[in-house]
Every structure is written in structure tokens, then in C-alpha cells.
LOTORPA-998520 format. One record per residue (C-alpha): residue number from 1; residue in one letter; x, y, z. Coordinates in nm, 4 decimals, padded with zeros to 6 digits. Each point is the difference from the previous one (the first is absolute). Last residue first. Example, Ala and Ser with C-alpha at 12.3 -4.5 7.8 and 13.67 -1.06 7.14 Angstrom:
# residues 2
<node><padren>2</padren><lomar>S</lomar><u>01.3670</u><v>-00.1060</v><w>00.7140</w></node>
<node><padren>1</padren><lomar>A</lomar><u>-00.1370</u><v>-00.3440</v><w>00.0660</w></node>
***
This chain:
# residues 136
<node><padren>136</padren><lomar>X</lomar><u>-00.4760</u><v>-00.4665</v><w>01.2039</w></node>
<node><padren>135</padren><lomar>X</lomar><u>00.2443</u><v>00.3099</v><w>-00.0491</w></node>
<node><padren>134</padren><lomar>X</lomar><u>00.1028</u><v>-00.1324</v><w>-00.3491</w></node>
<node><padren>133</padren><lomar>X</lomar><u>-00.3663</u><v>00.0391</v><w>-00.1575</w></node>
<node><padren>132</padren><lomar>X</lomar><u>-00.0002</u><v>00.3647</v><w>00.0939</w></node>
<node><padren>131</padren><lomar>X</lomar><u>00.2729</u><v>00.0771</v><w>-00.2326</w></node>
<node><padren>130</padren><lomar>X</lomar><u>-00.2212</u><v>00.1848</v><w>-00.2414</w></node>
<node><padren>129</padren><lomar>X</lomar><u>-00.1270</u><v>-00.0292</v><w>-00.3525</w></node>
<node><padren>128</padren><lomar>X</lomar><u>-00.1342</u><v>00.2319</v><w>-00.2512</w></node>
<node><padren>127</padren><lomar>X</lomar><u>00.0005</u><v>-00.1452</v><w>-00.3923</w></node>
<node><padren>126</padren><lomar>X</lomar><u>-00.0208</u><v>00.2205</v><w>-00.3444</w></node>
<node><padren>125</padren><lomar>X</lomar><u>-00.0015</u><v>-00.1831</v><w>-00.2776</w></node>
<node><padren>124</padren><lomar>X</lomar><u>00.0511</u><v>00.1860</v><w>-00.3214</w></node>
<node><padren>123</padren><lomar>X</lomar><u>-00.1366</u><v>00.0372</v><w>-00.3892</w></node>
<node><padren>122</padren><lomar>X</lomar><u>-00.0113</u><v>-00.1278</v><w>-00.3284</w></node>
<node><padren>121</padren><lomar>X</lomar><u>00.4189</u><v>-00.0086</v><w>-00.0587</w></node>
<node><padren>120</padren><lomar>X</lomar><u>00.1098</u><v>-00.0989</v><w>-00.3140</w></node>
<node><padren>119</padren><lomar>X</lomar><u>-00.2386</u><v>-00.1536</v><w>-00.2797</w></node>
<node><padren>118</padren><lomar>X</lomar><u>00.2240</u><v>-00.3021</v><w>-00.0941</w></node>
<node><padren>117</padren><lomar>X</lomar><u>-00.2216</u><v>-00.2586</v><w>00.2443</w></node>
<node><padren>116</padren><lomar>X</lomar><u>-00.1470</u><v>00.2448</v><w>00.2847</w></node>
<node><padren>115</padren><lomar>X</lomar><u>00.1787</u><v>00.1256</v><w>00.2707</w></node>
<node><padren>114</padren><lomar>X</lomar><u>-00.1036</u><v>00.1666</v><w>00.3387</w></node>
<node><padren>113</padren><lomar>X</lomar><u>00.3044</u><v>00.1448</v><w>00.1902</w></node>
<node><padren>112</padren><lomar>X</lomar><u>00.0917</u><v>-00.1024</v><w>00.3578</w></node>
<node><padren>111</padren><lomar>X</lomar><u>-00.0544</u><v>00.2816</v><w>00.2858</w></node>
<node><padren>110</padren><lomar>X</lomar><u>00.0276</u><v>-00.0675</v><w>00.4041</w></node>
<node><padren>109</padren><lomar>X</lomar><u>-00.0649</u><v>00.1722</v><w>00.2645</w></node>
<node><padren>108</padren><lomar>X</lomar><u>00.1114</u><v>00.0430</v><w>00.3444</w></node>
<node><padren>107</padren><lomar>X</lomar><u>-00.2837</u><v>00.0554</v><w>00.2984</w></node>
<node><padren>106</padren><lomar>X</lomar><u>-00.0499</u><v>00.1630</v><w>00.2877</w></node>
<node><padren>105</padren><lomar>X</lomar><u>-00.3844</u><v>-00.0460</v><w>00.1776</w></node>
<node><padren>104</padren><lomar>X</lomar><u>-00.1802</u><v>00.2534</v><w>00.1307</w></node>
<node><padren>103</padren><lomar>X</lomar><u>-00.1083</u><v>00.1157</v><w>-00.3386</w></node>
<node><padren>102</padren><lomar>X</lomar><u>-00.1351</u><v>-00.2902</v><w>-00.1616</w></node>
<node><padren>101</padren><lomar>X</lomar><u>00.0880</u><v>00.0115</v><w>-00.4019</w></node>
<node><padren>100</padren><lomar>X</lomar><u>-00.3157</u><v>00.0414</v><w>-00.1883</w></node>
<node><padren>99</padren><lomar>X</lomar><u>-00.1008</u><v>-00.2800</v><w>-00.2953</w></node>
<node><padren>98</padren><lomar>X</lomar><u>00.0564</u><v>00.0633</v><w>-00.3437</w></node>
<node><padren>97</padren><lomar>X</lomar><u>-00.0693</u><v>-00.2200</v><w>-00.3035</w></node>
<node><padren>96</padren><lomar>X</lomar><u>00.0070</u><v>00.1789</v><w>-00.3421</w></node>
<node><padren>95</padren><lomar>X</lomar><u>00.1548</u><v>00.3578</v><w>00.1282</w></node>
<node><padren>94</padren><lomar>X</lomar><u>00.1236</u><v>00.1937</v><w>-00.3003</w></node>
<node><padren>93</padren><lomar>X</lomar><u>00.4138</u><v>00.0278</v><w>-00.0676</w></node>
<node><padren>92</padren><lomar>X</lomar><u>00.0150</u><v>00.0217</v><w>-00.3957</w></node>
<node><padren>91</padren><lomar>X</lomar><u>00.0672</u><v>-00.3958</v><w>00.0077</w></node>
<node><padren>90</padren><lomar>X</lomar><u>-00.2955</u><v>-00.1038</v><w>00.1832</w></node>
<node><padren>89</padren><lomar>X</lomar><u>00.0673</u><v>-00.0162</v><w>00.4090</w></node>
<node><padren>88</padren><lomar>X</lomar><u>-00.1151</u><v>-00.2867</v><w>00.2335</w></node>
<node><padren>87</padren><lomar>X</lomar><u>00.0715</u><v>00.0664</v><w>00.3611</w></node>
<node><padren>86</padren><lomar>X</lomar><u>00.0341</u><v>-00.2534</v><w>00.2892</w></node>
<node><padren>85</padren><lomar>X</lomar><u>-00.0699</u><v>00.0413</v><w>00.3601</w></node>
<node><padren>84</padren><lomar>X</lomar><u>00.1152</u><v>-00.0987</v><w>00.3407</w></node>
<node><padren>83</padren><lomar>X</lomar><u>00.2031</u><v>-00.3490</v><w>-00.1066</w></node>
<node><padren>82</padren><lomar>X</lomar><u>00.2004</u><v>-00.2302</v><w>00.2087</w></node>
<node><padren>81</padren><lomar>X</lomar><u>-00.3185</u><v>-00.1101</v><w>00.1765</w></node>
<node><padren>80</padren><lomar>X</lomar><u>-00.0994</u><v>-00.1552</v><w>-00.3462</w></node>
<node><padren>79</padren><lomar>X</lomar><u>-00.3734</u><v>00.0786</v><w>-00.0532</w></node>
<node><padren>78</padren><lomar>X</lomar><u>00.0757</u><v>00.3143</v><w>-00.2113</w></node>
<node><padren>77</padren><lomar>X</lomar><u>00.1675</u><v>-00.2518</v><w>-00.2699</w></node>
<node><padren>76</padren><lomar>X</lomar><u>-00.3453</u><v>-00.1309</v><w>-00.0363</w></node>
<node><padren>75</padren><lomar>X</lomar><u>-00.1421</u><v>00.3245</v><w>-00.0355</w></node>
<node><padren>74</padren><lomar>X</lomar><u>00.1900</u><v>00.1033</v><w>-00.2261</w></node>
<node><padren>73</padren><lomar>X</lomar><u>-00.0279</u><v>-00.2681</v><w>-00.1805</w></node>
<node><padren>72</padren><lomar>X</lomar><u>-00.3864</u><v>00.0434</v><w>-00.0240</w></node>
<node><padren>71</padren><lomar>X</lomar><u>00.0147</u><v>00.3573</v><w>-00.0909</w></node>
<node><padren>70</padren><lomar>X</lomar><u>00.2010</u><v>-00.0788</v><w>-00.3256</w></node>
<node><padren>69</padren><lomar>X</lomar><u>-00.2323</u><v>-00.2276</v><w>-00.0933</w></node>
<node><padren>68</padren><lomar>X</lomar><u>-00.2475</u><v>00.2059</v><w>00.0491</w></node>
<node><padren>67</padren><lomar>X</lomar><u>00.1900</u><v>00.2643</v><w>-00.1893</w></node>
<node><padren>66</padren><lomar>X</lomar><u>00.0179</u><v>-00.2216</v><w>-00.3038</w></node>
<node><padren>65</padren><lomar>X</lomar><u>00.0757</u><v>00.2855</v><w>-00.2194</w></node>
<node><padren>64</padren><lomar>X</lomar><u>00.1762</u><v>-00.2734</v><w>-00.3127</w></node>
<node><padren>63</padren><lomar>X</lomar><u>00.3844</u><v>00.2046</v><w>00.0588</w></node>
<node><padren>62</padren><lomar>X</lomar><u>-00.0537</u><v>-00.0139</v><w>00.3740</w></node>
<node><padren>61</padren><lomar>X</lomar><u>-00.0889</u><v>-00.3525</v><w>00.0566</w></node>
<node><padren>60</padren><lomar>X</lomar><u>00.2374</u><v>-00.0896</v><w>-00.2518</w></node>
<node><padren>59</padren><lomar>X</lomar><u>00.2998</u><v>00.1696</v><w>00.1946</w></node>
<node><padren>58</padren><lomar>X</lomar><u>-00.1225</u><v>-00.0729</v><w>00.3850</w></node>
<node><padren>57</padren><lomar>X</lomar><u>00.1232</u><v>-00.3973</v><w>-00.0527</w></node>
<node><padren>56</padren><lomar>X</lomar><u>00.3433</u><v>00.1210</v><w>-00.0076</w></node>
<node><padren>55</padren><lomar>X</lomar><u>-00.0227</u><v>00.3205</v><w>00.2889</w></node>
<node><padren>54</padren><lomar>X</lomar><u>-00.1705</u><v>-00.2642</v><w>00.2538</w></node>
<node><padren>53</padren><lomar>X</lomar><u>00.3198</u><v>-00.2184</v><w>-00.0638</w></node>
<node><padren>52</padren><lomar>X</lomar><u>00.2278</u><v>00.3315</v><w>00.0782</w></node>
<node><padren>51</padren><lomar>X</lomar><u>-00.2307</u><v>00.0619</v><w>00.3221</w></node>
<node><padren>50</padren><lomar>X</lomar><u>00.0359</u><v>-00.3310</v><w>00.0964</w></node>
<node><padren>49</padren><lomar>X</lomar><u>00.3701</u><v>-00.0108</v><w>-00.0170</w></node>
<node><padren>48</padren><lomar>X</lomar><u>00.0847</u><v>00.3119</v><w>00.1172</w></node>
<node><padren>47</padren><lomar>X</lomar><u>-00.2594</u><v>00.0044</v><w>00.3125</w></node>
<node><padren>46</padren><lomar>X</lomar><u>00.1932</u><v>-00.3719</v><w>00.0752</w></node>
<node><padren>45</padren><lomar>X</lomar><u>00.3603</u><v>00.1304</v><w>-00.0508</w></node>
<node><padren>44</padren><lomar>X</lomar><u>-00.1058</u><v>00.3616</v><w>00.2129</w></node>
<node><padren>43</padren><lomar>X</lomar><u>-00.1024</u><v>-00.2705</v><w>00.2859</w></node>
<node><padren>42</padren><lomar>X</lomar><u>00.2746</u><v>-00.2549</v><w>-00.0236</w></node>
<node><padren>41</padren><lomar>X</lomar><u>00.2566</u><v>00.3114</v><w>-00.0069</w></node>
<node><padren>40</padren><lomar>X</lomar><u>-00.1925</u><v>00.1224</v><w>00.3583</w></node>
<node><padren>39</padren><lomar>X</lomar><u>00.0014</u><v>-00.3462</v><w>00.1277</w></node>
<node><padren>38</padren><lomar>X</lomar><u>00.3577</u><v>00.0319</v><w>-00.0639</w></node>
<node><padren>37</padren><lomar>X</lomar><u>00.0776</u><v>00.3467</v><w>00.1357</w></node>
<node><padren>36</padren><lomar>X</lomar><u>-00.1811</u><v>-00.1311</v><w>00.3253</w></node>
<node><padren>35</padren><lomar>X</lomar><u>00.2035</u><v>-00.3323</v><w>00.0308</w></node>
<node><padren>34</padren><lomar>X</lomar><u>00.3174</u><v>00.2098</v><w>-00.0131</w></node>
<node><padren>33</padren><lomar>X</lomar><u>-00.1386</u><v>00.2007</v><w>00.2480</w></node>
<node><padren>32</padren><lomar>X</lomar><u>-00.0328</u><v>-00.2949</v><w>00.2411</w></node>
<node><padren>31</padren><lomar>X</lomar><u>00.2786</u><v>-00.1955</v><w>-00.0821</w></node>
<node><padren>30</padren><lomar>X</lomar><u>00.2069</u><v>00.3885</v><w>00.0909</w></node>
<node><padren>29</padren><lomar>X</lomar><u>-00.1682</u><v>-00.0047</v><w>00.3612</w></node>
<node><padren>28</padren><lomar>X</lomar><u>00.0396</u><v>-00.3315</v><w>00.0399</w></node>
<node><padren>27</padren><lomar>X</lomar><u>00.3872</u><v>00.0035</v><w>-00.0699</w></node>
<node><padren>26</padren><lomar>X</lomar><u>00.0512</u><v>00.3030</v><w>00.2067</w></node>
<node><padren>25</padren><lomar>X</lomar><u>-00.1801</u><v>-00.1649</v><w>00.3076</w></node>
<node><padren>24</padren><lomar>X</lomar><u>00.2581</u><v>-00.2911</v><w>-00.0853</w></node>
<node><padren>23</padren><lomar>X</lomar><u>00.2997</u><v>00.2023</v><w>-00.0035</w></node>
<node><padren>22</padren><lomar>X</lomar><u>-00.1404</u><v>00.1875</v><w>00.3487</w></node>
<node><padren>21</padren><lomar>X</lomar><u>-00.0751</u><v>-00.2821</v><w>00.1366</w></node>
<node><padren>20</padren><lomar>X</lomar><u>00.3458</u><v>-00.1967</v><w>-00.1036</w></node>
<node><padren>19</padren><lomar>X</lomar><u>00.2029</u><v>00.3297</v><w>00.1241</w></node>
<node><padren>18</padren><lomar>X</lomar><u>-00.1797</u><v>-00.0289</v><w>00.3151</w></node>
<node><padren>17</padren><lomar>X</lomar><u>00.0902</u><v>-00.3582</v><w>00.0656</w></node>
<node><padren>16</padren><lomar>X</lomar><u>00.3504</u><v>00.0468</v><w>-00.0704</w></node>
<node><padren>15</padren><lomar>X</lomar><u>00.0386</u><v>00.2898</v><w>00.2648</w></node>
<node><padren>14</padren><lomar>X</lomar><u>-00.1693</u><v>-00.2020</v><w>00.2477</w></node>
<node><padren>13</padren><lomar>X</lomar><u>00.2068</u><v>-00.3056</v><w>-00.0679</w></node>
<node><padren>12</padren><lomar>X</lomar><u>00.3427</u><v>00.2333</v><w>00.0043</w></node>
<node><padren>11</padren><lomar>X</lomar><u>-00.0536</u><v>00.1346</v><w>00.3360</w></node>
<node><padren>10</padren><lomar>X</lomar><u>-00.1351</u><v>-00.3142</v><w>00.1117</w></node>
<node><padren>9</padren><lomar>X</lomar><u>00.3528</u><v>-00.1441</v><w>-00.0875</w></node>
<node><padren>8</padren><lomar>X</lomar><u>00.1700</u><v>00.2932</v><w>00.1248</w></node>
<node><padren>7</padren><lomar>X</lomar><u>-00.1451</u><v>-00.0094</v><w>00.3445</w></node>
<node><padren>6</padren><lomar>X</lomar><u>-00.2478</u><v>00.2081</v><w>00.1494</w></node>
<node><padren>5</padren><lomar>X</lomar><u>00.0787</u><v>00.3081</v><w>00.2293</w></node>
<node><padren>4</padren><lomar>X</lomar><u>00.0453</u><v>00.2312</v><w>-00.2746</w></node>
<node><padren>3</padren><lomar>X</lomar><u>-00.3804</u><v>-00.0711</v><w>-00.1207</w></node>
<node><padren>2</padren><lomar>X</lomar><u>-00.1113</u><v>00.1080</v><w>00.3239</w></node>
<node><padren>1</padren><lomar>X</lomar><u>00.1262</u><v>00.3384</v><w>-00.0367</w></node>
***
């Protein structure tokens, strides 16, 4: 009712200005998940990259039974926040380097094949990681 009593040129500023907010609410809205699915890329990129470096240098430590070794860059790559645990399998599928997934937490994994020189595939790397790190 009021908003027949007011003339056509407030009529059409009102109307114009709630189009804009509503545009620009939209725009925000869709910056904002846009910015989500790329932190998310940036994340699986950086687990991918690490985990596929990890996977290189793993290949003579696993051909030679260095199991310290192989224990120690686990552990290293366990310090990353992006990480929750990383597995170290032989080639027939036995546990070298294992640590336990949490359970409260839900994770995605991630596998990259060990290789060694001409000798194929030695074994697998196994990595847990979460999105936790995006919601800081």
C-alpha cells in the first residue's frame, strides 16, 4: 500500500536498488564458493605433489630395506598439517611404515606407486589427509 502512494521515480530507485543487492549478494555468494573449490584444488595439488615426490625418493629406500629411513620420511611428511598419516607398502602389499588413521576425523586418501630404476613397481604410498586445514 504505501509503495503505491510513492512516485514513479522512487518507485523505480527502490526497485533498482534491490535488484543490485540481490545481484551483488549473488555475486558474493558464488566468489565465495568458487574460492572454496579452489583452495580445495590447491590442497589435493599440494597432497599430489608431495606425496608423488615422497613416492621417488621411497624406491631405493625400499629396494636396499632401509626401513628407518623409510620411517623417518614418514614422519616428516606426517608433520605437514595437510597430512593425517602415510603408509608405506612393499610390492606384494605388506605394511613397511604404517601409522593408524584417526577415527573421528574424515579423511580422503591418496595412492602414488613406488618405482625403482627399470625394476617396475616396489611398492605404494598410501597418504590420509583432510580438509581441516581450509576451515582455519
Amino acid at each position: 500500500m504505501w509503495f503505491r502512494r510513492l512516485s514513479l521515480m522512487t518507485k523505480l530507485l527502490i526497485t533498482v536498488n534491490v535488484i543490485s543487492i540481490s545481484a551483488l549478494v549473488g555475486l558474493g555468494a558464488w566468489v565465495v564458493y568458487k574460492n572454496k573449490q579452489r583452495s580445495i584444488s590447491f590442497l589435493e595439488s599440494k597432497v599430489k605433489s608431495l606425496s608423488e615426490q615422497a613416492a621417488k625418493n621411497a624406491g631405493s629406500l625400499i629396494w636396499n630395506f632401509e626401513t628407518a629411513s623409510l620411517q623417518n620420511m614418514s614422519d616428516e611428511l606426517s608433520k605437514n598439517e595437510s597430512f593425517e598419516f602415510v603408509n608405506i607398502y612393499d610390492k606384494d602389499g605388506k605394511t613397511v611404515v604404517k601409522e593408524t588413521a584417526p577415527q573421528s576425523a574424515e579423511h580422503f586418501t591418496f595412492e602414488a606407486p613406488i618405482m625403482y630404476q627399470d625394476k617396475g613397481q616396489v611398492g605404494k604410498l598410501v597418504v590420509g589427509y583432510n580438509h581441516s586445514e581450509l576451515q582455519k
